[in-house]
Steps between C-alpha positions, in 0.01 A plus 500: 500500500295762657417476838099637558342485814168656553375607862171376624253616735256309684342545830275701681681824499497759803185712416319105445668390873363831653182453351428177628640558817222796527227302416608256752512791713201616441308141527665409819398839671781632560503811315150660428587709167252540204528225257634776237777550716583137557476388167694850345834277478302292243347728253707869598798419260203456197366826602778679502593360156116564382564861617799550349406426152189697534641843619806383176181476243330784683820723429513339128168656471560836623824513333311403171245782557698745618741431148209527289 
């Protein structure tokens, strides 16, 4: 027999931890940032991802012009 053992994740997560712990922050007064920088733990690892695979289909596109 095969042994098979498969690694789960669940939680939060740091960037999730951080994020709440800004808002939090932020709602309590203690910190007076701009709600774009509190929340940035929440949605800045989508937009980096978003930007990513826009400059990569950006380049396809040059790449596929420039070929032509």
């Amino acid at each position: 027999m095969s042994k098979s053992s498969s690694a789960r994740s669940s939680g939060i997560g740091v960037f999730g931890l951080l994020g709440v712990a800004f808002v939090v922050l932020k709602l309590c007064g203690v910190i007076a940032w701009s709600w774009w920088w509190v929340t940035l733990p929440l949605w800045g690892g989508l937009a980096i991802v978003l930007g990513v695979l826009l400059f990569g289909f950006l380049g396809c596109l040059i790449f596929a012009a420039v070929k032509r």
